[in-house]
N, C-alpha and C positions, 0 to 999 in steps of 0.2 A: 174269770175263766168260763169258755161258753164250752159247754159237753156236748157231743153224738151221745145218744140216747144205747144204740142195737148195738153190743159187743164192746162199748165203752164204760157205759154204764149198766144196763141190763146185759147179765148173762143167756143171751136169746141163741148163740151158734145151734145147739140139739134141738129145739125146734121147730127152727126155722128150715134146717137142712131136715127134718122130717116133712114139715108142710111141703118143701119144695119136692120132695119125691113123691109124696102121694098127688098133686098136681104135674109132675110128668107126661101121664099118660094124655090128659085134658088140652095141653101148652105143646104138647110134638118134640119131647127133648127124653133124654136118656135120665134114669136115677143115677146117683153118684153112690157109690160102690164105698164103703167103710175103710177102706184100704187105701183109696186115692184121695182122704178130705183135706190131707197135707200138703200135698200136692196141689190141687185147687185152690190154695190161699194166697198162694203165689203169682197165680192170673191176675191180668187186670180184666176189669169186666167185661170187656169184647173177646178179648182170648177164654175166659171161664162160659160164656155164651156159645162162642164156637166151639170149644171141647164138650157141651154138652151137650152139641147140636140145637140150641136154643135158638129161634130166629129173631134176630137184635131188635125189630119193629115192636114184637111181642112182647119187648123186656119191662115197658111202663104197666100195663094189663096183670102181667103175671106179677110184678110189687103190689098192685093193687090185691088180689085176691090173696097176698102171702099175711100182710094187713090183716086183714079182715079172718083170716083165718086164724092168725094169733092169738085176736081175742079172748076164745075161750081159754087158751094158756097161757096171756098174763098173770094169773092168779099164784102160777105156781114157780114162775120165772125169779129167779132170785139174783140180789148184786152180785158185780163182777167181783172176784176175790180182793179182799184189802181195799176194794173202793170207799164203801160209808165210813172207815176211821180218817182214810185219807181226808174226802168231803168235810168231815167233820174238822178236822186240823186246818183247813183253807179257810171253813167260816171262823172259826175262832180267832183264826190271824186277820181277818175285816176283808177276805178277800170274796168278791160279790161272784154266785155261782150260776148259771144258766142252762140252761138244756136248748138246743138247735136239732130238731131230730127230724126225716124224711116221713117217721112214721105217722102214725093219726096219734089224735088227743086222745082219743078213748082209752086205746092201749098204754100210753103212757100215765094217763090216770088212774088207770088198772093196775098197773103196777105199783106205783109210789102209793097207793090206797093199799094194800098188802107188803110194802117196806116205808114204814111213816118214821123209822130212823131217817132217810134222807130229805132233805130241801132243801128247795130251790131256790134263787130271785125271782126267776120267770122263767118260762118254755113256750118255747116257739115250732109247732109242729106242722108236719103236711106239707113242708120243701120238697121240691120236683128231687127224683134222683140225683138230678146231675144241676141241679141251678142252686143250689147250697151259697153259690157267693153272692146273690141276687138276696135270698134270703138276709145272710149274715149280714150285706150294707142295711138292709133296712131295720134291722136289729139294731145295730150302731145308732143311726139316726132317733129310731123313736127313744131307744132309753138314754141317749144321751150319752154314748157311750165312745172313749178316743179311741183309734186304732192302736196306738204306741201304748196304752194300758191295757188291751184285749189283748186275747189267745184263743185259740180254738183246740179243743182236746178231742181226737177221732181214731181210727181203728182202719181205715178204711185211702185208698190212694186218692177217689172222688173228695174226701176231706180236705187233704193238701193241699190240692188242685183249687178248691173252694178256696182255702185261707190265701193261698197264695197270688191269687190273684187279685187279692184286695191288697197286698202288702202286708195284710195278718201274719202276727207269729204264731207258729204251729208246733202242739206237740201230737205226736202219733204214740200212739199204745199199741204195742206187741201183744195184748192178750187175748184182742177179739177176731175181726172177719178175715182181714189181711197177716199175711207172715209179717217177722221183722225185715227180712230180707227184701221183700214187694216194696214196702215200705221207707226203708232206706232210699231205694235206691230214684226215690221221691223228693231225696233232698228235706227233709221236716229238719225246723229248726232242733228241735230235739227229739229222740226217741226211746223213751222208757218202758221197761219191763215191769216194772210193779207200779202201783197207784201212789206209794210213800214216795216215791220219786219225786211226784208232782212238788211236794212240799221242798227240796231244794232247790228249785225251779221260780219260786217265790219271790 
């Protein structure tokens, strides 16, 4: 099972939606208002772009600085609820676990260096936003890995889209960026609410 990193495995949604508003002003887009963030999980990223007046060219620039800004609060970023028992129940059963994240290595290494419950096979970090299946074939290839025994586990509709386009089976997690509804209606081979899920899935 290969993981997204932001909202699948690290619980990043709070401050990420902080970074993103305090770079507002800087990027020409509106804060998002504590009222609407339900609402917003439901866009797909060109509609969450336009409702926040964000102009779509600016959207690789403003990931880069969102990055880089996390840094200093990796440290304090903690697992998504019920994920490390989960993780731990997959490796026990011999199933080989991966991280596939858009984000940098630092931050991910920032993280997992302040939760050393979890590990990994391997991680694979610094995939373009949207080129995720570009990444994932190459992952396949180096580690040797069949399509028909992978999965990809994400949070997010760009995930889908990724797995799907290679013929990857996909599960979506309802607990991070994306609603379960966005999500669905993406077609994921499966869609689970809790991380124990994963383990009947097996």
């Amino acid at each position: 099972m290969i993981f997204d990193f932001d909202g699948t495995i690290a619980d990043t949604f709070a401050p990420v939606i902080s970074i993103l508003n305090a770079l507002s002003s800087e990027f020409g887009y509106r804060q998002a208002e504590p009222g609407e963030l339900q609402s917003l999980t439901q866009l797909e990223p060109r509609e969450l772009a336009q409702r926040m007046g964000l102009a779509w060219h600016r959207l690789p620039l403003l990931a880069i600085r969102v990055r880089k800004e996390m840094t200093r609060n990796m440290p304090h970023v903690r697992p998504c609820r019920g994920i490390v028992p989960a993780l731990a129940a997959l490796r026990e059963r011999g199933i080989g676990v991966g991280i596939l994240t858009s984000n940098n290595r630092e931050n991910v290494a920032a993280f997992l260096a302040h939760n050393s419950e979890l590990a990994f096979d391997f991680i694979s970090t610094g995939s373009g936003l949207f080129s995720k299946q570009k990444r994932l074939q190459r992952v396949l290839q180096k580690r040797g890995l069949a399509l028909a025994d992978t999965c990809y586990v994400g949070d997010e509709t760009r995930d889908i889209e990724a797995a799907q386009a290679l013929g990857m089976r996909m599960i979506a997690v309802g607990w991070g960026f994306s609603s379960p509804q966005l999500l669905s209606a993406k077609r994921p081979d499966h869609l689970i609410m809790d991380p124990a899920e994963l383990l009947s899935l097996v």
